[in-house]
C-alpha positions, 0 to 999 in steps of 0.5 A: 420366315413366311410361315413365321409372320403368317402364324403371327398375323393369325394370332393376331387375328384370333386375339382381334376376335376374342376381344370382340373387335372382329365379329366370332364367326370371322372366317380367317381371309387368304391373307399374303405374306409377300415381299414388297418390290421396294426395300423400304417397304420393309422386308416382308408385308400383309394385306390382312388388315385390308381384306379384314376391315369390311368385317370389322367395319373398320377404315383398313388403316385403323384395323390394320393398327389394332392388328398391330397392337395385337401381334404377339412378340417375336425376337425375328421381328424389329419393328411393325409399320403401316402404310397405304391404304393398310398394309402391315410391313414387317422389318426383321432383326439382324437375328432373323437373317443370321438364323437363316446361315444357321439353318443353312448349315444344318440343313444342307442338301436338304436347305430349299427342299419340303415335304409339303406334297409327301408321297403324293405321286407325278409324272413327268413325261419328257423328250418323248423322240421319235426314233428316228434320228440322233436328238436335235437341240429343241430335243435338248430344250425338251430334255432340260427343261422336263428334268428340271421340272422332275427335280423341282417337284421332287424337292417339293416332296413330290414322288416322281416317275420320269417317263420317256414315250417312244413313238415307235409306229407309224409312217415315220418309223416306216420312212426310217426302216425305208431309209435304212433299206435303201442304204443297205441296198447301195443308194443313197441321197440324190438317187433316182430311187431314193425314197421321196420321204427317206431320211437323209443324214450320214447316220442312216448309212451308219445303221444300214452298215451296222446292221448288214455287219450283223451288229448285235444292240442291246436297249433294256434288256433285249437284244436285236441283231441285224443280218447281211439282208437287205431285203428283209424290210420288218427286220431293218425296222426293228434293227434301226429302231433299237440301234437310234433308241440306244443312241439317243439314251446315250446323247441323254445319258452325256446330257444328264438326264434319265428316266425311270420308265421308256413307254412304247407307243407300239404297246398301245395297239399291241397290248389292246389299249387303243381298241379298249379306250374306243369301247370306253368312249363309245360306252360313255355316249361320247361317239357317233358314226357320220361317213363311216368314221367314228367321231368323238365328239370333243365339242361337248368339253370345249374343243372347237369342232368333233374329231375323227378317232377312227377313219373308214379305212379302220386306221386311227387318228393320231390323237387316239393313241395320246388318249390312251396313253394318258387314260394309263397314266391315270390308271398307274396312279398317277394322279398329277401328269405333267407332259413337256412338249414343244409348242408345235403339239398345241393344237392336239392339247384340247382334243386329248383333255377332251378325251380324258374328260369323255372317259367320265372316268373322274379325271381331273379337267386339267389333266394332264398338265402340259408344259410347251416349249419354244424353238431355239436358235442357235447362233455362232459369231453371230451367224445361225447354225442349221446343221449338222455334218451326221445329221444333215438336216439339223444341229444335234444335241451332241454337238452342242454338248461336245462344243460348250459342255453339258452344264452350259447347254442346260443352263441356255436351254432352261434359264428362259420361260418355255414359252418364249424363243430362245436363242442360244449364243455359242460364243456367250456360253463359251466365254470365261466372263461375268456376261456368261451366266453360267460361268458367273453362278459356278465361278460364285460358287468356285470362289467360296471353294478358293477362299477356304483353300486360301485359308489353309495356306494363311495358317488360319483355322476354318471353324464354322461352328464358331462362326455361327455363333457370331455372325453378329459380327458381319453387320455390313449391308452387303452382307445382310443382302445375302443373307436375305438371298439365301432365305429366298431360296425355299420360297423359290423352290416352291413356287417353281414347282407349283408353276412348273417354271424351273427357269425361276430357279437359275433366275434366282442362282444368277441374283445369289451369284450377285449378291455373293460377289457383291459381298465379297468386294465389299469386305474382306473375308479373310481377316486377323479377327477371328470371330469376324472371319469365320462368321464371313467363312460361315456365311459364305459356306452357307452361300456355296451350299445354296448355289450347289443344292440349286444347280443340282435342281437343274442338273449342273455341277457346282465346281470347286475350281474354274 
């Protein structure tokens, strides 16, 4: 419908030039069609006629009539207002409405999706773990929030590649293969010659067992197979390391959530990409050498103070390895990268844009763009959970999913804007109540299901096909609401992925989910009137397809029963 109005308004805009009242060289404005906050206001509005009347040097009211005058006729529009000091507000007729169920119907899966970025290539690189350890809940939040990010650019016709980075080198990798060793060597916590930095949880035990056992893992094709030595430190390393990659694909793959490519940090030094981006930087006149380190200097693209690449004992600084990685994203053709991390990277976010920008490679300034999520704080009558029995230190992503399911903890974890704190409330996401988010919008959704099954056992024969062509007789108020609230899904759609805010998309679901359960109160669905019922069974239908095409943007399942 936005597009509709807008091709109206610039008709009406090139028939106001024509006829001499706006000057031939007018360059159309970045006019808005927008809904307004109040109903009254109509149901769609324009500033056209306000960023137009300095042109026309004309009072914005005045211009914003002759606007008027000059719209073309249109069957969707009722009637056209002005009001303030200009705004042109646009009421729409029962048939624009009743068009939306149709297009509903004939859209289905596809109702909300675009083809406006066709072909164009993202990256969305999400979770990123290291594996050390079974995935922990501000992991689940990570993991939630990039897939539904991956989905939402995908249904804005992006072609998206999921991508997972494994920080598989460095000292926490060399803390878990030490860890493993000393509980493959009979210690355990509490020790004496426990390491100092040793990870702690009951699953350490389980890989050191595991891997004295002989236990052949399997991740990605290849094969890693412990053996009955627990002084051989390289191979509990690479042992552990596949055994925790394994299990953390498998707390995703319970979660839902997949990628398409698993990124090696190890690659970057083995395939000679780190050492080839310090040659690039160096080459670009971006590098200088002060106390036998070799310094970028970052201050020339915003950063607050140069940053150390190479230290003088010939190690790395951390924030090298995120630069090349993302110099390959950029050479994989990715031409839009969007990294989700937890809010505590903040601090390395200039110093690898910095970086990219030091490449002088053409990269764009903003690239990548980063999406930073907050803590979470899971709570239990209303007590905070910390731990974890298996983990020791933390709460998994597992327990949370065996507790609630998995659909819940999706929808807690990304219904909120990343950048806030959240607090996940188990007792809330366990309960079978209209307070329960969850329950409220897939109970929405269940409830069109129940209304078709109680339509077989009544006798009555479902025809929507019917009921599309008279939805005219569902005139009442609520009614139209809803309607309204199915064609805000696509206008939705698009602006969470422009944002990067799929939270807006489950903000959207909860106000459907209302506006359907407003409606089914108010009338009665299943009436004797057959032109009247199946219209309402079109309607609601339609509603069903909304709410299933939206869940499935955030990986959640639309249940036919509850």
């Amino acid at each position: 419908m936005k597009s509709q109005l807008r091709a109206l308004v610039s008709q009406g805009i090139d028939a106001l030039v024509a006829a001499g009242i706006l000057p031939a060289d007018t360059a159309a404005p970045d006019f808005v069609i927008e809904r307004p906050k109040e109903r009254a206001h109509g149901d769609f509005s324009s500033n056209a006629a306000m960023l137009l009347a300095k042109a026309a040097r004309s009072n914005p009211r005045a211009l914003a009539q002759q606007l008027v005058e000059a719209l073309p006729k249109n069957d969707a529009v009722a009637r056209v207002e002005i009001a303030g000091p200009g705004f042109i507000n646009f009421h729409l007729a029962p048939e624009a409405w009743q068009q939306v169920v149709r297009d509903v119907h004939a859209r289905g899966a596809d109702y909300g999706r675009n083809t406006g970025h066709a072909g164009q290539m993202v990256g969305v690189e999400y979770v990123s773990a290291n594996p050390t350890g079974p995935l922990h809940v501000g992991h689940g939040r990570a993991a939630a929030i990039g897939d539904s990010i991956a989905r939402v650019l995908a249904a804005n016709g992006w072609k998206v590649i999921r991508e997972f980075y494994y920080n598989d080198a460095g000292v926490q990798i060399e803390n878990l293969a030490r860890s493993v060793q000393a509980r493959a060597q009979g210690l355990k916590p509490g020790d004496a010659e426990w390491p100092a930095d040793a990870y702690n949880g009951d699953y350490i035990a389980d890989v050191a067992q595991s891997y004295l056992r002989g236990d052949s893992v399997e991740i990605e094709g290849n094969v890693v197979t412990g053996k009955n030595d627990a002084g051989d430190l390289d191979a509990i390393r690479k042992f552990a390391v596949a055994a925790l990659r394994r299990e953390q694909n498998a707390d995703l793959d319970a979660y839902g959530v997949g990628f398409d490519n698993y990124f090696l940090e190890s690659s970057l030094y083995a395939d000679g990409k780190v050492e080839e981006t310090v040659q690039r930087l160096a080459a670009a006149g971006h590098t200088y050498e002060e106390g036998g380190a070799l310094w970028l200097r970052t201050t020339d693209f915003g950063d607050d103070k140069d940053r150390v690449m190479r230290k003088s004992d010939g190690t790395y600084t951390y924030f090298l390895p995120d630069v090349a990685y993302h110099l390959g994203k950029w050479q994989r053709g990715w031409l839009r990268a969007v990294t989700e991390l937890g809010a505590d990277h903040h601090g390395s976010l200039m110093r690898v844009k910095a970086g990219l920008q030091a490449l002088d490679l053409g990269i764009p300034k903003g690239y990548p763009d980063y999406v930073l999520h907050q803590m979470v704080t899971v709570m239990r009558g209303g007590e905070e959970v910390k731990l974890s029995k298996r983990a020791g230190s933390y709460l998994t992503l597992r327990d949370l999913i065996e507790e609630v399911g998995k659909d819940a903890v999706r929808w807690f974890l990304v219904a909120r804007k990343p950048d806030s704190q959240l607090t996940f409330d188990i007792d809330l996401a366990r309960s079978q109540s209209n307070d329960n988010p969850v329950y409220y919008v897939q109970y929405a959704h269940a409830r069109v299901c129940s209304l078709l099954r109680q339509a077989g056992e009544k006798g009555f024969v479902v025809d929507i096909a019917s009921g599309l062509a008279n939805l005219q007789a569902v005139g009442d108020d609520a009614s139209r609401e809803l309607m309204r609230e199915l064609s805000r899904f696509p206008e939705v759609v698009e602006q969470a992925g422009i944002d990067l805010e799929p939270h807006a998309i489950a903000q959207y679901l909860r106000e459907l989910a209302t506006a359907f359960h407003t409606a089914y109160h108010a009338q009665p669905v299943l009436v004797q009137a057959e032109a009247e019922r199946n219209a309402r069974l079109a309607l609601c239908t339609a509603t069903a397809q909304v709410l299933k095409n939206g869940l499935d943007l955030l990986g959640m399942t639309a249940p036919e029963t509850m």
